[in-house]
N, C-alpha and C positions, 0 to 999 in steps of 0.2 A: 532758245525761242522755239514755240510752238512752230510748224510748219503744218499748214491743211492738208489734206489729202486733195488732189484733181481728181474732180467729176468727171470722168466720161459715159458716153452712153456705148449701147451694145455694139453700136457698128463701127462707132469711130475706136473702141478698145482692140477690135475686132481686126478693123485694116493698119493699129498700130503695135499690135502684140509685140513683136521685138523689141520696139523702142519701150515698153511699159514695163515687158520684162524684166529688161536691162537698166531701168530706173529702179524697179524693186528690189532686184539682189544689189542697190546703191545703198536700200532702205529706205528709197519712196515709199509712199502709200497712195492710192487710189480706192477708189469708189466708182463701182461701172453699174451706173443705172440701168434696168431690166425694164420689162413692162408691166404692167398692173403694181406699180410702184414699187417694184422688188429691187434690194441691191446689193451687191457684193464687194466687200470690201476687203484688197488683195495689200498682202503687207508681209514682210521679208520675213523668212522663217525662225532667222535668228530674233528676231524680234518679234515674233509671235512666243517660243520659247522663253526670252526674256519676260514679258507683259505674262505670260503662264505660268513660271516660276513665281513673280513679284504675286499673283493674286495668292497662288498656295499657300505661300508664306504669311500674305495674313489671316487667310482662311484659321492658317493653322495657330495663330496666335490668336486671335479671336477666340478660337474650340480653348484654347488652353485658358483663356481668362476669365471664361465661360465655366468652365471647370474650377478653378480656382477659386472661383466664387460660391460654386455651391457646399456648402460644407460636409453636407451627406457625403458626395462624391471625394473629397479630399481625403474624408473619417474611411471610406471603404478602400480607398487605395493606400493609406496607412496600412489598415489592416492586412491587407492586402502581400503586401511588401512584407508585411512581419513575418506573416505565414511563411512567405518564401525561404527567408531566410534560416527558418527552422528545418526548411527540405529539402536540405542540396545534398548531393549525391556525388562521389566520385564516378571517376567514367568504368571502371570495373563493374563499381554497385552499379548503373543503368545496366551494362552488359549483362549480367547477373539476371536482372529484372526480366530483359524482354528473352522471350521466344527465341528458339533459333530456326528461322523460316527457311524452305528449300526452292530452287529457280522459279518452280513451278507455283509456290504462293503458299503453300501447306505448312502446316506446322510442324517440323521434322520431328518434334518431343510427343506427337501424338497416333 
């Protein structure tokens, strides 16, 4: 079951802080009205983290269906992926490839 978040305003969050605290790391939520209609809404960190994880996740499945769907986008990461597979490299051959740089940032082969 849903639970609402308590409304208070600035002065009564104000002279109850402790006790509002100590409801929130319970995983209360609250809303402390401001003025010129502003408001803040205070809510347990573990559960901001969760509520932020669960959006990313469909953010991210969203992007990916989004994707999925465009065929261009699929056809290039095919491609993509194929290329790679032609370029792989033991870890000698990268050694081989790059530069041997010295503390100071220089190219010691030059």
């Amino acid at each position: 079951m849903l639970k609402l978040p308590e409304v208070l305003g600035v002065a009564e969050a104000r002279n109850e802080l402790p006790h509002v605290l100590e409801d929130v790391e319970k995983g209360r939520t609250f809303i402390i009205k401001g003025p010129k209609g502003r408001e803040a809404f205070v809510i347990n960190a573990d559960v901001f983290r969760r509520l932020q994880d669960a959006y990313l996740e469909v953010v991210g499945e969203l992007e990916t269906i989004r994707i999925l769907e465009d065929e261009a986008a699929v056809r290039a990461i095919r491609e993509s992926s194929d290329k790679d597979r032609r370029e792989l490299f033991t870890l000698s051959e990268v050694e081989s490839l790059v530069g041997e740089v010295d503390e100071d940032g220089g190219d010691v082969n030059s």
